[in-house]
Every structure is written in structure tokens, then in C-alpha cells.
Residue, then its C-alpha position, 0 to 999 in steps of 0.5 A: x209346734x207345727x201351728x205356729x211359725x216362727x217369725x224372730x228371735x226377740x229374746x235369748x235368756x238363762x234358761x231359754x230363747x224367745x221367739x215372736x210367731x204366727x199361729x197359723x191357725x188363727x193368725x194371731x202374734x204370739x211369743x214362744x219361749x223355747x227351754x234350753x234343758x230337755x223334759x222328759x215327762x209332763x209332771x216334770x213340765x207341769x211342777x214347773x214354777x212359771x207353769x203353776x204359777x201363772x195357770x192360777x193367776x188371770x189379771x190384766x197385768x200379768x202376761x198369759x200364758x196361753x199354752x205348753x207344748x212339749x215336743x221330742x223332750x224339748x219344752x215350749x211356753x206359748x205367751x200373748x205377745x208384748x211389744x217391749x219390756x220396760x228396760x228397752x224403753x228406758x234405754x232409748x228414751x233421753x230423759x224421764x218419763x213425766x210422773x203421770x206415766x210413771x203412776x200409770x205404769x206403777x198403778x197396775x204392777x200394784x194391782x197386779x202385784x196385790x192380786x199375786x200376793x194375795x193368791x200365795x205368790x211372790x215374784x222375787x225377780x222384779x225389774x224393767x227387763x220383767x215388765x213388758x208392755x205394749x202402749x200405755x199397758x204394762x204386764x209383769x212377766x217371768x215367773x222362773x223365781x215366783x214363790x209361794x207365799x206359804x211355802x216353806x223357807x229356807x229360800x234361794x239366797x240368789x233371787x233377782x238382778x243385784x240393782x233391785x234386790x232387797x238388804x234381806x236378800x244381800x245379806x242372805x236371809x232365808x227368811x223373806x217374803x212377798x216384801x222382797x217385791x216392794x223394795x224392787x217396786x221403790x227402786x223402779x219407781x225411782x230409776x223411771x223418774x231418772x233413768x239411772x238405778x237407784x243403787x247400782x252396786x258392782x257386787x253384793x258389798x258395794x250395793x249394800x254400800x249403795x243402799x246406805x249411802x242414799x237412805x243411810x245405815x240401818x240401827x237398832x231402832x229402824x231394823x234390828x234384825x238387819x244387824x243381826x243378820x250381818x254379824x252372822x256374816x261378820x258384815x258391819x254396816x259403813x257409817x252413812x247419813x243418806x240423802x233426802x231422796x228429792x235430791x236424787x229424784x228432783x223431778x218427783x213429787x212430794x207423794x212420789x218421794x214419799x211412796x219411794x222411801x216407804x217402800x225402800x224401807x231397811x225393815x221389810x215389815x215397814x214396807x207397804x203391802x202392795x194392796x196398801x200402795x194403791x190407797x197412797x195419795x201418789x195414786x189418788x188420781x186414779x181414783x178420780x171417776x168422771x160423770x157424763x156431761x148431761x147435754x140434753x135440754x131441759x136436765x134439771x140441773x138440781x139432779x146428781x149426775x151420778x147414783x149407786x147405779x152411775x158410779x158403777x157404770x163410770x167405775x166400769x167405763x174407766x177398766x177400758x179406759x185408754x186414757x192415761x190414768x193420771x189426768x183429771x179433769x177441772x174441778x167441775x167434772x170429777x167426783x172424788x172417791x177416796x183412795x181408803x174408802x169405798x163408794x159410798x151410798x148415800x150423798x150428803x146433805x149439800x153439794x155442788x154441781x157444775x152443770x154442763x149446758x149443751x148449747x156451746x155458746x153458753x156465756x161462762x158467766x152463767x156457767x159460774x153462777x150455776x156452778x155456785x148453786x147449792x143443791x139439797x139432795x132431799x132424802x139420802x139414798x138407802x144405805x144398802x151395805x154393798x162390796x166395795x168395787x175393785x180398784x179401776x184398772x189401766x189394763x183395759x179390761x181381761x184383755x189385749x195384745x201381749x207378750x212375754x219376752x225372754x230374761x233379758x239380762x244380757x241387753x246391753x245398757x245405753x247408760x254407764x251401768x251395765x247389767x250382769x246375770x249372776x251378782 
């Protein structure tokens, strides 16, 4: 520890404190979360949840941790430093965030979420505390809860903030899995639209009752199980309608409503994987990949701005994008590529291109007619079957400022709600 130098405490937890520090060495602003309990050996450390967990996993939205230092038994996680987690934001802000925001923000924790998942891992404790961010990028943090996906049950029953817990969880099914992480996702989603918590109960009963007096009770036919887990605890469900969510959520579109109430599903097998969220066309935007505009004279404007080779090198532009991820530009400057779909090799037959001219005085009566120009595309581009690019990343590329804050249940809520530990 003596190449860093402990500059604040940000952060003090359940299980320990967060410092922001210097490295010494290189400079470099770092976050050092210090454990509250002594360690004794360095297996102990080492078959720590949050230690496996984040030493498999390297994604742009999931915070690095970038060394484990223990010194005289006491246990230090050296993190990339963050400037704020989301619930900060969301306390100091006075009104909703603008849906382009929140499809940026949403777009990478399901990115990053589909990557977890897909390496065997669930993160069970979901929530603005948990998610930091510096500017326009976000990172999911805190990994204590994080499970693998084949791991044996039963599970904890107590995994995350009440607010944000999956109906399976309240009513203490050992049998959950990565779903528990998409109903908190909905949840989320909803109170960045609001800045109020979609179903703020003061105890395991009252959220349950929260839950069904927004999406309404659950039957036989819409979770099954459900009902027999609480006949198992002698529960019976209250007699609620719900509510169409664009009434709680006015500001929301018709996708992100959509989006929300699928991944608030009662049965967590009628939730969205997160891989399956990223082609919802509440992200359709994202997808959007933007030629170059071609200013130099003489450009056939017949020829396609963008091959094989082009829609690579503009998907590859848009990973180190800074720009947020929800504007699209007009019409003429945007190549659709369909959020279930990969590139495709081959243009059809006839398209449309509006060709951009260099000269700036260009009267906008010509621009229209070339822009009404059919252009054959002459023979299609060889078919060579090539593997789908990933999905274009907000993050910015594999790298970044970044930082992990502590668990910070006990920051006080500037709303009416206040937010405990322990359900």
C-alpha cells in the first residue's frame, strides 16, 4: 500500500470503506476499497466472490479491478475510479432524464449484462448505487452477490435492495437464476424515467403489494409457480388490476413501456434475456451506422458509400464513439442495420442514396433531385458468410476512467423514500 496515497473516503459500505488515491508510481486516480473483516491467507482472498468474478470478466461496462493487495490481514481491492454511481445522479437531478439518455445508459449495462451472463455469472444486487459512471459512460460495480449461473441452489433468499428485488426472491425461491437481474433492469429503466422507484416497499409484504398494484396479481395463467411458492408461505396475493405503466411513466415512449413491462414479468421465464433486450426496438437507434460524407469532387455519386469493408470501419468508429448513442441523424446519412440481423454482404438491387456535395452552396433543389436518383447496384458483392459484429458499444472502446464506489445504501434519498440495508 505504500504506492498509493489515500486522498478521501467516497464511500463507506456493509462489508467495507472506499477511498479515492493516488498511485504514487504513476499517478493515475484510483478507488481502494478497504474490507472491514481480516483475511488470514491469500486462498481465502482469492475464493472471494467479487475477486473470481471480476478476474474472468474484462468488458468496457463492467468496472476493473485492477489489483488485491493484502497487507497485515487486512484486505485492499484497487479499482479504475468513477466519478459518481447512478443514485447520486438521481438525487441532484430535478426532473427525468431525456429517454435518449436513458437508452444510452440502458444499452450498455445490457451489453455488459449479456457478457456476465453469458460467462456464468448473475450479479443479484442491481441498482443505481451499483452502477457508477463518469460522463455518458456507465459501468456495473459491486460484485459481493455475483453468482455463478451453474452453481448449485439453493441460493441466499436475501440478495439485493428491496426496490429492485425479483417477486421469486420476496417470496424466497431458492430456485432463481440470471432473471432475478432483468426484472431490476425494468425497475431502473422506470425510475430514470421518473426519479421515483417503481415499487418502493417498506418490507417484503408491502413490495410484493406494490408490485401488484402496478402490473397487477399474478394467476395461473401468467405465473403459476408463483402461487405455489406463496401457498408454501401461507401468502395469498391481494386482488389488484394494475395499471398501464405509460400512466406511471408518461415521459416514456411506447417501445420503452414496452421494454419496461416485459422485463417486470411475474414469470421470470417470460423476461427477456439480456442479449434478446439489445435487439428490442427501444435500442433500434443503436444500431444506426453513419457513412462518411464523400466531399471530394468528382465522387461518382452511383457509387455505395459503404461495402463490407465500410460497414466495418463505421461499426468500429462508433465503439469509440462519444456521442450519445440515441441520435440519428436525417434520413440521408443513415444506413439501417436491423437490431435482429447481422450486416448483410450484399445491397439489393435498388437503393437510394443522398449524396452529399462538397461545395457548401449547393442549392437544396439539387441536393432533392439527386437524393430522388435510383442507383443499380450492378452485380450483388460476393456472399462470403462472415460472423456477425458485435453490437456497437457506448463505452468507448476497452478503456477509461473508472472507478468502484462502495455499497451505498446508506446515502440519504433527496426524494421521500429512504433506502435501508436489510429488507
Amino acid at each position: 500500500m505504500e504506492r498509493y496515497k489515500l486522498i478521501k473516503e467516497v464511500g463507506d459500505g456493509t462489508f467495507g470503506s472506499v477511498w479515492r488515491a493516488l498511485n504514487k508510481l504513476t499517478g493515475q486516480i484510483v478507488a481502494i476499497k478497504k474490507m472491514k473483516r481480516k483475511y488470514y491467507s491469500w486462498d481465502e482472498c482469492m475464493n472471494l466472490r467479487e475477486v473470481k468474478s471480476l478476474r474472468r470478466m474484462n468488458h468496457p461496462n463492467i468496472v476493473k479491478l485492477k489489483e488485491v493487495i493484502r497487507e497485515n490481514d487486512i484486505l485492499y481491492f484497487v479499482f479504475e475510479y468513477m466519478e459518481f454511481n447512478l443514485f447520486q445522479i438521481m438525487k441532484d437531478r430535478g426532473k427525468g432524464f431525456s429517454e435518449a439518455e436513458i437508452r444510452n445508459w440502458s444499452f450498455q449495462i445490457f451489453q455488459a449484462l449479456s457478457y456476465m451472463h453469458h460467462r456464468g455469472y448473475f450479479h443479484r444486487d442491481l441498482k443505481p448505487e451499483n452502477l457508477l459512471v463518469t460522463k455518458d459512460i456507465i459501468k456495473i460495480a459491486d460484485f459481493g452477490l455475483a453468482r455463478e449461473v451453474c452453481s448449485q441452489p439453493p441460493y441466499t433468499e436475501y440478495v439485493s435492495t428491496r426496490w429492485y428485488r425479483a417477486p421469486e426472491v420476496l417470496l424466497q425461491s431458492s430456485m432463481y437464476d440470471a432473471s432475478v437481474d432483468m426484472w431490476a433492469m425494468g425497475a431502473i429503466m422506470a425510475e430514470l424515467f421518473t426519479l421515483r422507484p417503481l415499487f418502493p416497499g417498506a418490507s417484503e409484504v408491502d413490495e410484493i403489494y406494490k408490485i401488484c398494484s402496478v402490473i397487477g396479481s399474478p394467476n395461473e395463467n401468467s405465473w403459476a409457480e408463483g402461487l405455489q411458492l406463496a401457498d408454501v408461505m401461507k401468502y395469498q396475493f391481494p386482488a389488484c388490476s394494475g395499471v398501464h405503466l405509460s400512466s406511471l411513466i408518461p415521459s416514456a415512449s411506447e417501445e420503452a413501456v414496452n421494454l419496461i413491462s416485459a422485463l417486470c414479468s411475474w414469470d421470470p421465464c417470460q423476461r427477456p434475456k439480456a442479449a434478446e433486450t439489445l435487439q428490442h426496438p427501444f435500442f433500434q437507434s443503436c444500431f444506426h451506422i453513419h457513412p462518411p460524407l464523400h466531399s471530394r469532387e468528382g465522387r461518382l455519386s452511383h457509387t455505395p458509400p459503404v461495402g463490407i469493408k465500410g460497414a466495418m470501419e463505421q461499426h468500429s468508429s462508433r465503439r469509440n464513439s462519444a456521442g450519445s448513442l440515441s441520435v440519428t441523424r436525417s434520413a440521408n446519412n443513415v444506413v439501417l442495420t436491423k437490431a435482429n440481423s447481422p450486416l448483410r454482404a450484399a445491397y439489393s438491387g435498388h437503393s437510394t442514396r443522398k449524396v452529399a456535395d462538397s461545395r457548401e452552396k449547393m442549392c437544396a433543389e439539387t441536393a432533392d433531385k439527386l437524393a430522388r436518383m435510383s442507383v443499380s447496384s450492378g452485380t450483388q458483392l460476393k456472399s462470403t458468410r462472415l460472423p456477425p459484429p458485435p453490437p456497437p458499444m457506448k463505452a468507448g472502446g476497452w478503456h477509461g476512467r473508472t472507478d468502484f464506489l462502495a455499497r451505498s445504501h446508506e446515502i440519504p434519498s433527496a426524494k421521500r423514500y429512504s433506502r435501508k440495508v436489510m429488507g
